[in-house]
N, C-alpha and C positions, 0 to 999 in steps of 0.2 A: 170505334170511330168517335172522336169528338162533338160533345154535340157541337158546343158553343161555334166551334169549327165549320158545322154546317149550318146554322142559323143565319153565321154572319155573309157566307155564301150568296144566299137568299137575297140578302137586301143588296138594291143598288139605286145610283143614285142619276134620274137622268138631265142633262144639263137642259138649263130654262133657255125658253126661248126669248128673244126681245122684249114680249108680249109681256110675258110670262113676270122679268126685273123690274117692268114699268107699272107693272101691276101692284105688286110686293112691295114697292118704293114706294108708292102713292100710299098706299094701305096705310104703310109706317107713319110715311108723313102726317096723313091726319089724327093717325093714334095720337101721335106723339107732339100735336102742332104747337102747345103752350108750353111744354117742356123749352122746346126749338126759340120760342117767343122770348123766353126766360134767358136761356141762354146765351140768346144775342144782344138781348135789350140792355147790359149795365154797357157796357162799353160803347155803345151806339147814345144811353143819355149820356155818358159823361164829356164824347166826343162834340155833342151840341152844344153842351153846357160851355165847356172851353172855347168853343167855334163862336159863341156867341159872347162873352167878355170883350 
């Protein structure tokens, strides 16, 4: 017998619930909130800067 074969057997994977995405989302989000800040903010000044000329 395979092991690798039955190992992978073993694991499964069970689907999240609502609860569960809103959780994991949120999680992220604050991991990652200055990344997100960074990433949105050249475009958002440049668009003020022009909006305002």
């Amino acid at each position: 017998m395979n092991h690798s074969t039955s190992s992978n057997s073993q694991l499964s994977l069970a689907p999240f619930g609502a609860g569960d995405l809103i959780d994991r989302a949120v999680r992220f989000y604050r991991k990652n909130f200055w990344t997100f800040v960074w990433i949105a903010a050249p475009p958002i000044i440049i668009r003020t800067i022009i909006s305002v000329d």
